[in-house]
N, C-alpha and C positions, 0 to 999 in steps of 0.2 A: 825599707831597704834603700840606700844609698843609690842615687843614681853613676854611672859610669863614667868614667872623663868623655867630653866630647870629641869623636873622633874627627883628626885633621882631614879636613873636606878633600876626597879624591878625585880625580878630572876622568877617571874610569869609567865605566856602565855601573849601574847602581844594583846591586844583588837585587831579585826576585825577594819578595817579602816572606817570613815562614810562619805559617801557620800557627797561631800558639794553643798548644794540648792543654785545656784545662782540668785541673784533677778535683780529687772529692771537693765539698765544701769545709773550709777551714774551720776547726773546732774554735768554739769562744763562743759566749753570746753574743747576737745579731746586736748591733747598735740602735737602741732606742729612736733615735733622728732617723734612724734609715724605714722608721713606720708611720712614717707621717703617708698617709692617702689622700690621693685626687677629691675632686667632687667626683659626688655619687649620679646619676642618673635613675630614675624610677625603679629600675629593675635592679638595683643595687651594685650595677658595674660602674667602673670606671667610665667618668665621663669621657673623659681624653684620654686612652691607653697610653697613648705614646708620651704623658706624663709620667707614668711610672720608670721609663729608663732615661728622660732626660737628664736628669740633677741628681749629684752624691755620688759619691766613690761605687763599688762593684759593692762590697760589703751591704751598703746603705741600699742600694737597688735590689740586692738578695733579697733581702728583710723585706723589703716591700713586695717581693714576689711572692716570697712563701707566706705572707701572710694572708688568709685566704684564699689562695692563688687566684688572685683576680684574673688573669688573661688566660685563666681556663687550662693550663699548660696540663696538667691529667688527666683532661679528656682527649688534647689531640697525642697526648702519648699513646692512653688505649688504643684510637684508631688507626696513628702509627704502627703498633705492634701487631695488630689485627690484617692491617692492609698490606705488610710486608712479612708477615708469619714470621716471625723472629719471636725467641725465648729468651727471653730477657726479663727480670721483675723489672715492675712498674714502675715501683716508688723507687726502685735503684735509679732507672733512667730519667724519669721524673724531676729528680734530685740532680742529674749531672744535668739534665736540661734546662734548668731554673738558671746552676753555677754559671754554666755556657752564654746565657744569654744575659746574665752580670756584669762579667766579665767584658762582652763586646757592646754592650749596650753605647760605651763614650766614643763606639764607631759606626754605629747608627745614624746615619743624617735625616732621615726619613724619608730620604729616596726610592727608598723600595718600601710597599706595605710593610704592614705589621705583619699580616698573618702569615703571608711567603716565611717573612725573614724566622718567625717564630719558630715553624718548620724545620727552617736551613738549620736554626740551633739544633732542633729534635734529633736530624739528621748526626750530622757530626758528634752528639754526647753517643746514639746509639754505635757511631764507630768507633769510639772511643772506649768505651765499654768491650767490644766484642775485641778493642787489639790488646784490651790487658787481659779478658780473657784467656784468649791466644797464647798472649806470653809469658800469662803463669802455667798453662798446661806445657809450653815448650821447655820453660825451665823446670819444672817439676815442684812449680811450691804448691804444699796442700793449701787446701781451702782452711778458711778459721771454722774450728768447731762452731762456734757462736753464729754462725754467719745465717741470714735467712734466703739471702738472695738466691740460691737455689733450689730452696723449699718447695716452689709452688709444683717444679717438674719432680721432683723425689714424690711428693705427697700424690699427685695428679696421674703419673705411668708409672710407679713403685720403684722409682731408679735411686739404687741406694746414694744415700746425699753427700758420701766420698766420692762418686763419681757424678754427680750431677753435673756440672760445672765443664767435665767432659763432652757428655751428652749435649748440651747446651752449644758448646764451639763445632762438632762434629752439626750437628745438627743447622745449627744459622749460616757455615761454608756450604749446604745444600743449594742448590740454582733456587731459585726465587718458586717457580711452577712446582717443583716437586715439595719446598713446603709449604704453598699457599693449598694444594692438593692434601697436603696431611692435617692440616689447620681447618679446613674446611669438613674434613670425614672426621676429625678424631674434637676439635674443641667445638664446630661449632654443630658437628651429629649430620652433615648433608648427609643425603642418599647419594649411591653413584648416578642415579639422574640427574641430581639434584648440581651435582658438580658439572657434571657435561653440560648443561645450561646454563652455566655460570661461565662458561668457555674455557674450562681446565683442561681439555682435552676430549680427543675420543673415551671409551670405555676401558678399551685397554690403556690406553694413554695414562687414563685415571687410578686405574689397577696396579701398574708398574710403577709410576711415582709413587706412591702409597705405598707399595713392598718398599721400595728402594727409602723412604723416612721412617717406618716402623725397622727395618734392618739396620740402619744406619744409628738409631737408637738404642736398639741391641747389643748391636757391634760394637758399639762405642768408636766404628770408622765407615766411610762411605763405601756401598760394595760396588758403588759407579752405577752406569743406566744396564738395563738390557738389552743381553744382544737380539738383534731384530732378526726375520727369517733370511738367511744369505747374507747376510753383511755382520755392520758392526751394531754396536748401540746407539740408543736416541744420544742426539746431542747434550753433553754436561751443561 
């Protein structure tokens, strides 16, 4: 793409910088030059990580990520999605996680760790994901038949997989506590003791969040907290 004329320098304040959204990965084969790998270290990692985003366009650094995913990027997505109970496929996020950190890698200085900034990408693709989400359930576009990325929740609580996608945005706008509460009884099987020592709350604490993600899932919309005896409900 053509770069823009350079604009006449202004004596102005200088706009705040915008964030740039990165979308899927661009179809085409990955370029050959961009698989060239580090030295290896014993355990077959990269010796220097931070070889991997120095050198080559965003393409050329993809290629190198996804190629084995040497910096481990699907394992801190699982523990990502596990530690903020969010329903999202993996290798969907995986995938924009990789793009994400392509893309910013020629603004990486290494001033901050590796692992943090890795993270910071993980972050940002998982919101990225949940606003197009968002914005296809607000415009009303269906889902592609063909699509898997809502499979795992159709297949896993029987939510038919035209509405899956629903459930999914209904579900990740939940407070953090009522679905790390539902994540914890429903994927990973606690007992309600098991949660109250995990510091999810009282029993009922544990009870009501739990109605309120299984309802919510149902509903296909939030029925809000319970109201408490004389007042209102727990905090959203």
């Amino acid at each position: 793409m053509a770069r823009e004329p350079r604009q006449r320098r202004s004596t102005g304040p200088a706009p705040a910088p915008r964030e740039r959204r990165v979308g899927p990965i661009p179809p085409g084969p990955l370029p050959a030059a961009g698989r060239e790998r580090p030295d290896l270290d014993q355990g077959g990692r990269p010796a220097d990580p931070t070889a991997l985003l120095r050198t080559g366009s965003p393409r050329q650094v993809l290629a190198r990520l996804v190629d084995g995913d040497p910096l481990a990027l699907e394992r801190r997505v699982r523990r990502y999605l596990g530690e903020r109970a969010l329903l999202l496929d993996a290798e969907r996020l995986f995938l924009r996680a990789v793009a994400r950190a392509a893309f910013a890698a020629a603004r990486w200085n290494g001033d901050t760790r590796l692992e943090p900034w890795l993270d910071a990408q993980i972050v940002r693709a998982a919101s990225d994901l949940m606003d197009e989400d968002r914005a296809a359930e607000r415009e009303g576009t269906p889902p592609v038949s063909t699509e898997s990325r809502y499979a795992f929740l159709a297949e896993a609580l029987g939510v038919e997989p035209d509405v899956a996608r629903r459930a999914c945005v209904v579900f990740n706008d939940l407070p953090e506590r009522v679905r790390r509460v539902w994540w914890a009884a429903v994927v990973e099987r606690s007992s309600l003791e098991r949660c109250v020592s995990r510091g999810l709350g009282t029993p009922a604490d544990v009870r009501a969040d739990l109605r309120r993600a299984l309802l919510a899932l149902s509903l296909l919309e939030d029925p809000g907290p319970e109201p408490l005896e004389g007042g209102d409900g727990r905090d959203a």
